[in-house]
MMTF fields as JSON, N, C-alpha, C and O atoms, coordinates in Angstrom:
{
  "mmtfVersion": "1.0.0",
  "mmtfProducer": "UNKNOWN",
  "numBonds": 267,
  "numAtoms": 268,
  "numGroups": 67,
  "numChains": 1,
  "numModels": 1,
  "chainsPerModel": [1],
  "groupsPerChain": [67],
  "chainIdList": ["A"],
  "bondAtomList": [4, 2, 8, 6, 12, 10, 16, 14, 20, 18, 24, 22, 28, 26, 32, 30, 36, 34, 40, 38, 44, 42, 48, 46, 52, 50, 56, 54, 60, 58, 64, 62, 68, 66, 72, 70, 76, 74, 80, 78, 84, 82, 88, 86, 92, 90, 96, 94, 100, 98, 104, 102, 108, 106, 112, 110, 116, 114, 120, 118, 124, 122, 128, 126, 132, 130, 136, 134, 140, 138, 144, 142, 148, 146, 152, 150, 156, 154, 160, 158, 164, 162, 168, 166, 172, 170, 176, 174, 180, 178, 184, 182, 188, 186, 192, 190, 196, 194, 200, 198, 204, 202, 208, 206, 212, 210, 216, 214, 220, 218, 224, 222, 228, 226, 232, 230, 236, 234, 240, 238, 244, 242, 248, 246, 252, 250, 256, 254, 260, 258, 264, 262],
  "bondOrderList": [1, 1, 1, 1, 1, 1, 1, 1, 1, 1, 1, 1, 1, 1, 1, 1, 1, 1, 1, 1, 1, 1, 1, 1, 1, 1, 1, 1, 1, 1, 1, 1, 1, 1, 1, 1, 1, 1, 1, 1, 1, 1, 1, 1, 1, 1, 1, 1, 1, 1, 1, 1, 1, 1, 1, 1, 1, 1, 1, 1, 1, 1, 1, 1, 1, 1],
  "groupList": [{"groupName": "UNK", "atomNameList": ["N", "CA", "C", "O"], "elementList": ["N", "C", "C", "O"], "formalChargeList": [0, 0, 0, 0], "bondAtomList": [1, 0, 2, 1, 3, 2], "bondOrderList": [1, 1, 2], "singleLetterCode": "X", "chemCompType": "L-PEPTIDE LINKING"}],
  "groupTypeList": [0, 0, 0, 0, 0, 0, 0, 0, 0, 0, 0, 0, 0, 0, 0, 0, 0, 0, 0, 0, 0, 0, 0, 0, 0, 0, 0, 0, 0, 0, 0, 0, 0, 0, 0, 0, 0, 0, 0, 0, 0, 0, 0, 0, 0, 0, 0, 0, 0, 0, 0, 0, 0, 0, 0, 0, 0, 0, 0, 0, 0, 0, 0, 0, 0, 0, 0],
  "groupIdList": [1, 2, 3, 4, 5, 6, 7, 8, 9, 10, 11, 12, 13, 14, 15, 16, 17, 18, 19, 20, 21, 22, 23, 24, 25, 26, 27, 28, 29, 30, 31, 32, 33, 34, 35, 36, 37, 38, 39, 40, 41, 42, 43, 44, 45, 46, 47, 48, 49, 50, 51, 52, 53, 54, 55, 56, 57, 58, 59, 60, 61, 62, 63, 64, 65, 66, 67],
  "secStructList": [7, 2, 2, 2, 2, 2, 2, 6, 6, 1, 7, 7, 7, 7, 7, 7, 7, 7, 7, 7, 7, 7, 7, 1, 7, 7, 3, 3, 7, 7, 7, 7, 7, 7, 7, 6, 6, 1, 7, 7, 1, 1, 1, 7, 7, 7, 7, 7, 7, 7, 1, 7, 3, 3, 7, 7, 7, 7, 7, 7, 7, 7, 7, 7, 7, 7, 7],
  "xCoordList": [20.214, 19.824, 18.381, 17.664, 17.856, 16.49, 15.557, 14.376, 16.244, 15.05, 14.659, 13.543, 16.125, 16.011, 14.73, 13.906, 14.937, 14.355, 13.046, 12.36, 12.422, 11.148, 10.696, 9.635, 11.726, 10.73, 10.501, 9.436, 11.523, 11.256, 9.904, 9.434, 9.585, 8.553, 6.73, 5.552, 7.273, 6.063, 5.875, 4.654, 6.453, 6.188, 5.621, 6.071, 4.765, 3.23, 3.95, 4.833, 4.033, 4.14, 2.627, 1.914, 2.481, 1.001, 1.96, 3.142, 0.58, 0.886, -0.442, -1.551, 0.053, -0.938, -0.877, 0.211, -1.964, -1.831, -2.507, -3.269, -2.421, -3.461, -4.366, -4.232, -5.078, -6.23, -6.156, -7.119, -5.344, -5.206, -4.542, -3.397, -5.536, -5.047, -4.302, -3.518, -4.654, -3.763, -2.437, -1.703, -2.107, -0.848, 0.244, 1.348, -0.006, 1.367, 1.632, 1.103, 3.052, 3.733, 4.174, 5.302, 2.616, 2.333, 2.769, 2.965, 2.902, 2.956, 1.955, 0.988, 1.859, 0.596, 0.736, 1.438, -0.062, 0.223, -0.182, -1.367, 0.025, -0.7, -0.634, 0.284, -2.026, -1.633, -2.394, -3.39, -1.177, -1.294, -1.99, -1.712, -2.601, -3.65, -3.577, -3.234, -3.997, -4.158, -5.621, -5.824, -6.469, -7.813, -7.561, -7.03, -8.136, -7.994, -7.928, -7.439, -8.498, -8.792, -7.47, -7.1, -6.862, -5.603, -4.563, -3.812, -4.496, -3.636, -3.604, -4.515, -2.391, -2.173, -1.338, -0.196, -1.45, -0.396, 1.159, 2.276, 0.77, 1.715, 3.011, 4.185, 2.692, 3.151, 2.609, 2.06, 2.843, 1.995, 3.149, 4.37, 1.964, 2.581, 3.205, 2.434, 4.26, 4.571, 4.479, 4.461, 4.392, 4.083, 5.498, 5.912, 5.859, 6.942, 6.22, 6.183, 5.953, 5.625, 6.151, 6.341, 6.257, 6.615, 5.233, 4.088, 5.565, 4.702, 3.8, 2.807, 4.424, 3.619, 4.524, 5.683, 4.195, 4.973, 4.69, 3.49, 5.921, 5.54, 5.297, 5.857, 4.383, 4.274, 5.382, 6.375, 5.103, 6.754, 5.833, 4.632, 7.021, 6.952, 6.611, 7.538, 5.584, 5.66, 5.696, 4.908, 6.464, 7.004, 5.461, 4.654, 5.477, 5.132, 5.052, 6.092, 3.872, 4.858, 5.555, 5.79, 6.004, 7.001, 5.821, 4.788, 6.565, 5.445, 5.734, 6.708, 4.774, 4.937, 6.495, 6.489, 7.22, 7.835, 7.351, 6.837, 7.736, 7.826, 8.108, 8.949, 7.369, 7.512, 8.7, 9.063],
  "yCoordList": [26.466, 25.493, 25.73, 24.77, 27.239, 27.295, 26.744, 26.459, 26.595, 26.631, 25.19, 24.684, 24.507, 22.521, 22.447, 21.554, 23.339, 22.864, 23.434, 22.971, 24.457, 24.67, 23.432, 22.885, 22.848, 22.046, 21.049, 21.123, 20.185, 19.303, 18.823, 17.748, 20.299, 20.271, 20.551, 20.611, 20.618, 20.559, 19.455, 19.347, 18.155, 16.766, 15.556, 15.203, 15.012, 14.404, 12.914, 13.28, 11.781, 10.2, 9.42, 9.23, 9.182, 8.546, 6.79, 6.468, 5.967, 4.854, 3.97, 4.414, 2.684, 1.933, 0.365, -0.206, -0.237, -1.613, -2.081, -1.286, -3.104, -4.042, -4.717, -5.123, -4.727, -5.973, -6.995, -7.758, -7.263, -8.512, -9.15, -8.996, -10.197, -11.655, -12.693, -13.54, -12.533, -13.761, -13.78, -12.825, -15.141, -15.537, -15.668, -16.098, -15.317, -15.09, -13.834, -12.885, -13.967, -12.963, -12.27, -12.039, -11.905, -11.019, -9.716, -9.518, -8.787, -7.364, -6.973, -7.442, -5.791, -4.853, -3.889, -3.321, -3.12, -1.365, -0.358, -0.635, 0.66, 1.427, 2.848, 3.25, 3.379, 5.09, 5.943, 5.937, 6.758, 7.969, 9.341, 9.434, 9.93, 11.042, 12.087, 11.91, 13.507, 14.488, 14.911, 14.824, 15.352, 16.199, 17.617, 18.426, 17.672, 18.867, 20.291, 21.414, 19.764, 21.301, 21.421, 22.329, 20.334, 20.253, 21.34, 22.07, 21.45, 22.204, 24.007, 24.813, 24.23, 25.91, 26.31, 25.879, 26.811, 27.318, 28.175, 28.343, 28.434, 29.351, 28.243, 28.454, 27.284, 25.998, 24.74, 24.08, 24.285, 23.228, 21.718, 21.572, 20.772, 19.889, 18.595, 18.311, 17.727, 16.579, 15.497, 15.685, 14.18, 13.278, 12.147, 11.711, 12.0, 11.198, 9.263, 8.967, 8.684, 7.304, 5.959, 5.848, 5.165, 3.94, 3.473, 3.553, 3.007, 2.361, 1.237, 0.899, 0.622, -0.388, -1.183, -0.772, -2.898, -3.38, -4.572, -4.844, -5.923, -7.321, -7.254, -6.601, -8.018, -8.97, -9.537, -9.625, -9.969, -10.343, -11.615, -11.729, -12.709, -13.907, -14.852, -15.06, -15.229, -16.082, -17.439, -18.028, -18.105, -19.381, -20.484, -20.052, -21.897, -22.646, -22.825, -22.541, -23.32, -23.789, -24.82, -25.177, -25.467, -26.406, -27.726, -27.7, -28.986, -30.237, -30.993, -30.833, -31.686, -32.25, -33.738, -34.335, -33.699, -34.845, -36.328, -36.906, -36.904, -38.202, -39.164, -38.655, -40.481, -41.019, -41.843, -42.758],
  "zCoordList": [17.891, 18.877, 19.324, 19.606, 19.407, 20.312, 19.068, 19.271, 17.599, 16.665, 16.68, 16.562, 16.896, 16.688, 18.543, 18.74, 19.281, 20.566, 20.639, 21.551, 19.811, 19.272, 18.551, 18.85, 17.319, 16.191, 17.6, 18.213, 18.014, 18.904, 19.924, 20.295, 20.138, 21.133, 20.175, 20.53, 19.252, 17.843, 17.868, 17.752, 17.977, 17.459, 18.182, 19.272, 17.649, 18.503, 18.109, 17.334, 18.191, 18.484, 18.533, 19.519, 17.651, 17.808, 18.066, 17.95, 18.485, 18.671, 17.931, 17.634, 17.769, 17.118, 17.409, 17.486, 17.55, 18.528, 17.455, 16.906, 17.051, 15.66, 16.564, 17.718, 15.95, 16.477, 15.441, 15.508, 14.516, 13.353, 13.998, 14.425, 14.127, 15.308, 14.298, 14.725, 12.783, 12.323, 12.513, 12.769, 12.348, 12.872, 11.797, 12.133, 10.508, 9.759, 9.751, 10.329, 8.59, 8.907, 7.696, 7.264, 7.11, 5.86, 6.481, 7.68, 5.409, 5.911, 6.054, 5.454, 7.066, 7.016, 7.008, 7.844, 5.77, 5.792, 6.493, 6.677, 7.023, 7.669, 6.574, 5.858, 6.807, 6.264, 7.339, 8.061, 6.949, 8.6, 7.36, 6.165, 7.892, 6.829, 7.781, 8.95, 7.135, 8.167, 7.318, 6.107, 8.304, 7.13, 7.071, 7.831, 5.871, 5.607, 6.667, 6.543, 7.473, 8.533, 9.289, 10.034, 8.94, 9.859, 8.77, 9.418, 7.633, 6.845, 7.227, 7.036, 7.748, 7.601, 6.508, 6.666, 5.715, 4.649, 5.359, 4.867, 6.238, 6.881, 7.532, 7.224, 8.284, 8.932, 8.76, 9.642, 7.117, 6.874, 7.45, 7.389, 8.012, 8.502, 7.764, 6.847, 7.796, 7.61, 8.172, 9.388, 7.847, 8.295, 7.885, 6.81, 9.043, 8.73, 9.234, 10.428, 8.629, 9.159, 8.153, 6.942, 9.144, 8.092, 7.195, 7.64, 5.939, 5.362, 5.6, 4.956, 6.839, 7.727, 8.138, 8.081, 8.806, 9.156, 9.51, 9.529, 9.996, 10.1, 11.424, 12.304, 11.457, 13.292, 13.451, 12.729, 14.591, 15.438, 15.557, 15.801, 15.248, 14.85, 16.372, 17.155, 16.584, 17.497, 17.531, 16.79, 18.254, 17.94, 18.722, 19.545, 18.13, 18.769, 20.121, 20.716, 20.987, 22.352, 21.966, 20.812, 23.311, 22.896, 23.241, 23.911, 22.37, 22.434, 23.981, 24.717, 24.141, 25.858, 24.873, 23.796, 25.726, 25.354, 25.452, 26.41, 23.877, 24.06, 25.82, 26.56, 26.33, 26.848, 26.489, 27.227]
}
């Protein structure tokens, strides 16, 4: 248990906001990298991330109604 509550407290959450304003709903990839200086042989790190992902679909407004 103390070893799962060590790794736990090792692990960083990055976040990422797009600035790609178009409005379909192509995929977009992301790649997460570490540089080199970041590598220890002793405790080398992993990167768990998704391959990227869709925008969330936003609908039309709605039209003013017919008279």
């Amino acid at each position: 248990m103390a070893a799962v509550i060590t790794r736990l407290k090792q692990r960083y959450t990055l976040g990422y906001q797009s600035t790609d304003a178009r409005s379909d709903r192509a995929f977009r990839e992301i790649d997460v990298r570490l540089t080199d200086r970041a590598q220890n042989p002793k405790h080398p790190y992993r990167i768990f991330a998704r391959r990227g992902y869709s925008p969330a679909f936003k609908s039309a407004p709605p039209s003013a109604a017919s008279p």
